[in-house]
N, C-alpha and C positions, 0 to 999 in steps of 0.2 A: 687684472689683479686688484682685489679690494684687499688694502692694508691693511683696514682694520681686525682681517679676518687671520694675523698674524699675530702671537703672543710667542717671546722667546724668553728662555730661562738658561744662563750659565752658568757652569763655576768659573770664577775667575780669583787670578793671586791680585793681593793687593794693588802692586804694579800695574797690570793688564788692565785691573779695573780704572787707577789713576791715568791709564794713557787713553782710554776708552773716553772717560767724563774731559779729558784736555780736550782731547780732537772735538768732540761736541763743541764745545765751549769756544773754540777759537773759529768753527765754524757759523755758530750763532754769533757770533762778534764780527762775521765779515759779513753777514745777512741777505747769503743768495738761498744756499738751498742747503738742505742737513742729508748727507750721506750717512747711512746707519746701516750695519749686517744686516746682511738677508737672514732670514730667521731659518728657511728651508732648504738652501743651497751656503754651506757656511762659506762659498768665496765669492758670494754675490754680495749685490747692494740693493739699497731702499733709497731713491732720489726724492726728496720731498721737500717742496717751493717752501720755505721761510714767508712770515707774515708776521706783522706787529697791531695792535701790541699783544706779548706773548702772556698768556695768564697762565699761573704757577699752584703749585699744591704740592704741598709734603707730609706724606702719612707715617706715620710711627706706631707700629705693633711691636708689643715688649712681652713675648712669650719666654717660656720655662728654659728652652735651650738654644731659642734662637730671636736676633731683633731682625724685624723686616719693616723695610724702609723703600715706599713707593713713591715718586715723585711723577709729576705728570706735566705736560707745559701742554699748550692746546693754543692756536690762532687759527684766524680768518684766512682761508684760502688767496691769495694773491691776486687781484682781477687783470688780466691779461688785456694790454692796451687793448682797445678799440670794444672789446667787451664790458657790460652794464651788473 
C-alpha cells in the first residue's frame, strides 16, 4: 500500500473535528507513531512512524462561500536500528 496514493475528505461537526486534531496532537506529543483513518475502509487505520524534526505549513484560501484551510507536517522516515 503506498500512502500517498490516499486523499480523504469529510464532513465533520465541529466536535468530531476537535476530537480528531486532540487525538493527533496528543499522539505527536508521545512521538511513536500517528494512527490516522483509513481513507478506504472507514474502520481501518494508517500506522505511520513519527520522525523529527516535523516541518509545518498552513495554507489559507478565502473564497466566496467557503474558507479552506490545508496544513501539512512532513519528516524523515525514522532509520530503524542497525539500518544506515
Amino acid at each position: 500500500m503506498k500512502i500517498e496514493d490516499f486523499e480523504f475528505e469529510e464532513l465533520n461537526t465541529q466536535i468530531a473535528l476537535a476530537e480528531l486534531l486532540e487525538n493527533i496532537a496528543r499522539q505527536i506529543r508521545e512521538g511513536k507513531e500517528l494512527e490516522l483513518p483509513m481513507p478506504t475502509v472507514k474502520d481501518g487505520i494508517i500506522k505511520v512512524a513519527l520522525g523529527e524534526p516535523i516541518e509545518t505549513g498552513i495554507e489559507v484560501n478565502l473564497r466566496k462561500y467557503f474558507t479552506h484551510i490545508t496544513i501539512e507536517m512532513s519528516w524523515e522516515k525514522p532509520q530503524k536500528e542497525g539500518n544506515p
